[in-house]
C-alpha positions in Angstrom: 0.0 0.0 0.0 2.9 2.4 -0.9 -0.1 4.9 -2.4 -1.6 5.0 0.4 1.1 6.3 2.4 2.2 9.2 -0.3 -1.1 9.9 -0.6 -1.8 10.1 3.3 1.6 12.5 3.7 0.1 14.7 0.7 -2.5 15.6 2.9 -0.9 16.0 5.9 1.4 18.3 4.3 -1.7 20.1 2.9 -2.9 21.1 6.8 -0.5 23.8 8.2 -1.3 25.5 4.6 -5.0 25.7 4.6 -5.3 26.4 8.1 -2.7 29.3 7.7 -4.8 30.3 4.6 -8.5 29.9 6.3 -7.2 31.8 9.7 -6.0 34.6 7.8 -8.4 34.8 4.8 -11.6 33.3 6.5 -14.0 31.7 4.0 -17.4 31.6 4.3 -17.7 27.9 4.3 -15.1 25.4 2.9 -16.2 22.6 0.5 -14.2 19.5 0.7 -13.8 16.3 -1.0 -15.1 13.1 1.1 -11.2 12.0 1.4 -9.5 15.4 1.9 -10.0 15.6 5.8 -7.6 18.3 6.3 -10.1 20.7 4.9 -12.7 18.9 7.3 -10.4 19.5 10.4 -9.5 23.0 9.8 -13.7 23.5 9.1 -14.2 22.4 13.0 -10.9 23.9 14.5 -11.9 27.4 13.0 -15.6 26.2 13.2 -16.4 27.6 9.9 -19.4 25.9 8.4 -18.2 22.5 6.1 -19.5 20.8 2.8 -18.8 17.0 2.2 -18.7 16.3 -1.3 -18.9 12.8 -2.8 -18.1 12.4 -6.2 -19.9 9.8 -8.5 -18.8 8.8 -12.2 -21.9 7.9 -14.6 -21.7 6.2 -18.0 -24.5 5.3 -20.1 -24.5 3.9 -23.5 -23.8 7.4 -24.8 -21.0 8.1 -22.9 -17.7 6.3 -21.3 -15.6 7.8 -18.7 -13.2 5.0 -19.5 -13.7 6.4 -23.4 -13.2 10.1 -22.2 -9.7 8.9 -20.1 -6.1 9.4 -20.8 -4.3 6.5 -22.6 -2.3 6.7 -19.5 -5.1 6.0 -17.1 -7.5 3.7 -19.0 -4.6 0.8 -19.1 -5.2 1.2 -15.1 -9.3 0.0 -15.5 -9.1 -3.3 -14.3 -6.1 -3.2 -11.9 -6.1 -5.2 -8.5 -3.4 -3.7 -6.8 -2.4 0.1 -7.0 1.4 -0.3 -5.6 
């Protein structure tokens, strides 16, 4: 699980950022990614108001998000292990 752990210290590096960014230039509300819980952290430490978001991929016979992909990442459709 070597992506989990760059992708883990990616967002920790992201913290001391945003919540430098949000205590000096205080948003309204921040609106986060269901993964990305730096943001959702900083939201309750500086109790600003939070949005989870969830993102969903739809295909239909019209359309292919595997179609619409990079070469690059449409070899990785199928893949059991993301070392």
């Amino acid at each position: 699980m070597l992506w989990f752990r760059h992708f883990f210290a990616a967002l920790a590096a992201t913290y001391p950022v945003l919540l430098q960014h949000c205590g000096e230039q205080r948003p309204d509300a921040i609106v986060y990614d269901a993964t990305n819980w730096p943001a959702r952290l900083i939201a309750r430490e500086l109790d600003i108001p939070a949005v989870r978001t969830v993102p969903n991929l739809a295909e239909n016979q019209s359309y292919s998000e595997v179609d619409q992909a990079p070469a690059c990442t449409a070899s990785l459709v199928g893949r059991s292990s993301w070392a």
